[in-house]
C-alpha positions as CSV (number, residue, x, y, z in Angstrom):
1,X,-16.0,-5.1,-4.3
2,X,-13.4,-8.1,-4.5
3,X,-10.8,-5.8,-6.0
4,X,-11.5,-2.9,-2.8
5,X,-11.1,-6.3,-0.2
6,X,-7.8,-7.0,-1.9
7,X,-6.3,-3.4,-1.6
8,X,-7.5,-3.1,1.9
9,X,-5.5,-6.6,2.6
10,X,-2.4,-4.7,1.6
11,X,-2.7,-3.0,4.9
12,X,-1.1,0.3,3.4
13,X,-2.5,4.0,3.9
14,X,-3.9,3.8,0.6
15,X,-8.0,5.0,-0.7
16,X,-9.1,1.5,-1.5
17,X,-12.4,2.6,-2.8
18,X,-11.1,5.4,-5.3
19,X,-8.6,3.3,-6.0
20,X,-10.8,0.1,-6.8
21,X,-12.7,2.6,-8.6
22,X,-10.2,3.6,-11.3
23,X,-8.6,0.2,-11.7
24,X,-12.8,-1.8,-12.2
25,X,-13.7,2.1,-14.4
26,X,-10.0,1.3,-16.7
27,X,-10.7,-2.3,-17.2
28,X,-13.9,-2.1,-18.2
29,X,-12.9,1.1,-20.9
30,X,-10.4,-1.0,-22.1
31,X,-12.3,-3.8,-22.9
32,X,-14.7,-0.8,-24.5
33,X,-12.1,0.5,-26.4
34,X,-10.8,-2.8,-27.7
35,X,-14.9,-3.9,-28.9
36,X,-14.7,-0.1,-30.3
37,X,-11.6,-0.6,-32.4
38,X,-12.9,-3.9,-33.8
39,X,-16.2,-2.4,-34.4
40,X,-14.3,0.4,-36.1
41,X,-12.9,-2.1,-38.6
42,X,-15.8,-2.8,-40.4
43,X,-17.0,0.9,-40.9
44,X,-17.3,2.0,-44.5
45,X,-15.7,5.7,-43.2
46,X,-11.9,5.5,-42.2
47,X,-12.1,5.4,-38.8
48,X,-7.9,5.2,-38.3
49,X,-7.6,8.3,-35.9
50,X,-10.7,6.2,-33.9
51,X,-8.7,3.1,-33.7
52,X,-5.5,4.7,-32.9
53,X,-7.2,6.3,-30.0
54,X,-9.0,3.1,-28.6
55,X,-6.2,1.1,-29.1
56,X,-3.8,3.9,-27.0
57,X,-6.3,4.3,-24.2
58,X,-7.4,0.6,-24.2
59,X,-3.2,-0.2,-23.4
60,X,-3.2,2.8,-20.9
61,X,-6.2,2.0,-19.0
62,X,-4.5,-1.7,-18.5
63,X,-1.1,-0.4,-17.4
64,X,-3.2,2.1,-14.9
65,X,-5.0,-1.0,-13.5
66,X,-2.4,-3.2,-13.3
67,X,0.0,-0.3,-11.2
68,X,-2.9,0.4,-9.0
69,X,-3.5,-2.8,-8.1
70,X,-0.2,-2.5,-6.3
71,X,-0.5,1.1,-5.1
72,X,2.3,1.4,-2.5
73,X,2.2,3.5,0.7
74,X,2.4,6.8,-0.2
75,X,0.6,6.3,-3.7
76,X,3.6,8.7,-5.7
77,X,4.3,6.2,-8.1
78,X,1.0,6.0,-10.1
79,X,-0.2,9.6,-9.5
80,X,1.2,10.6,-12.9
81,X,0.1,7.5,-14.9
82,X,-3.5,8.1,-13.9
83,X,-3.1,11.7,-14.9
84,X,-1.6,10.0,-18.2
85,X,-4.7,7.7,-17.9
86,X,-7.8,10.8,-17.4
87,X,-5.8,12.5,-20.5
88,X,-6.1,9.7,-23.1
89,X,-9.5,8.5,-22.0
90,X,-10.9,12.3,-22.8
91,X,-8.9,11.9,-25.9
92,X,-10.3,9.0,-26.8
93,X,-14.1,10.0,-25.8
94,X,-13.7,12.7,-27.7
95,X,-12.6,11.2,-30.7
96,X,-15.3,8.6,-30.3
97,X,-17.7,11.0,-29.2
98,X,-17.8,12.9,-33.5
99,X,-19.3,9.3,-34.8
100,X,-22.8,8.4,-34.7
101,X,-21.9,4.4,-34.6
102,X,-22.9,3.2,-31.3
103,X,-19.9,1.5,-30.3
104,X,-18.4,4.5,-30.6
105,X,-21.0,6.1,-28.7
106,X,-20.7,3.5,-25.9
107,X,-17.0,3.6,-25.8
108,X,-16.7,7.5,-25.1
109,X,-19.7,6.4,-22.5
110,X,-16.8,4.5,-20.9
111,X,-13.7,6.6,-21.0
112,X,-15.5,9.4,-19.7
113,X,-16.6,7.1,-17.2
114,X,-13.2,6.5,-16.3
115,X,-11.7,9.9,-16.7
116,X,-14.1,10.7,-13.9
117,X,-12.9,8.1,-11.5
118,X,-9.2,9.0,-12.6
119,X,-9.8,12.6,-11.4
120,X,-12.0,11.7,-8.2
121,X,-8.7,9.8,-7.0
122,X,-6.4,12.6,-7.8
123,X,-8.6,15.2,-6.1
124,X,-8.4,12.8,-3.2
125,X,-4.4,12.6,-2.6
126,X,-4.4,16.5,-3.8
């Protein structure tokens, strides 16, 4: 709730609660993404492609939260990076999603989580 208070004190024509949405879902799969690649670290399997992808989508979902925290009037300037942002958290729940560990399970939990709020904004200023 803090971070929807803080957009509406912006006093711009902006969706505070989609937008609140995305940036509390990206944090929260980046910090999943991050425990995930760690996790990955001590797997016997090599679990590169799974780190690549956690580590990519942990760094997008930041950038996504950080640039909607400052959304701007019209909202143009991060419409593509949370398109960027849906994209590489189904890339990453996918990957994730083929292992049976359960930080992998519970990251691809995460980004989906997150590629759903990244879509419910876009369908919003669509």
């Amino acid at each position: 709730m803090a971070i929807q208070e803080m957009l509406r004190s912006h006093g711009d024509d902006v969706q505070a609660k989609r937008l609140s949405a995305v940036i509390e879902a990206a944090l929260e799969c980046a910090a999943h993404c991050d425990a995930c690649a760690d996790a990955c670290l001590d797997e016997d399997a090599d679990m590169t492609r799974c780190i690549r992808s956690d580590m990519d989508c942990a760094d997008i979902c930041r950038a996504t939260a950080a640039v909607l925290s400052r959304p701007g009037a019209d909202g143009m300037p991060w419409i593509e990076l949370v398109e960027v942002c849906m994209k590489a958290c189904r890339t990453c729940a996918d990957e994730c999603g083929q292992h049976d560990h359960e930080h992998c399970q519970l990251c691809a939990e995460a980004c989906r989580r997150c590629e759903e709020a990244c879509r419910e904004l876009l369908e919003s200023v669509r």
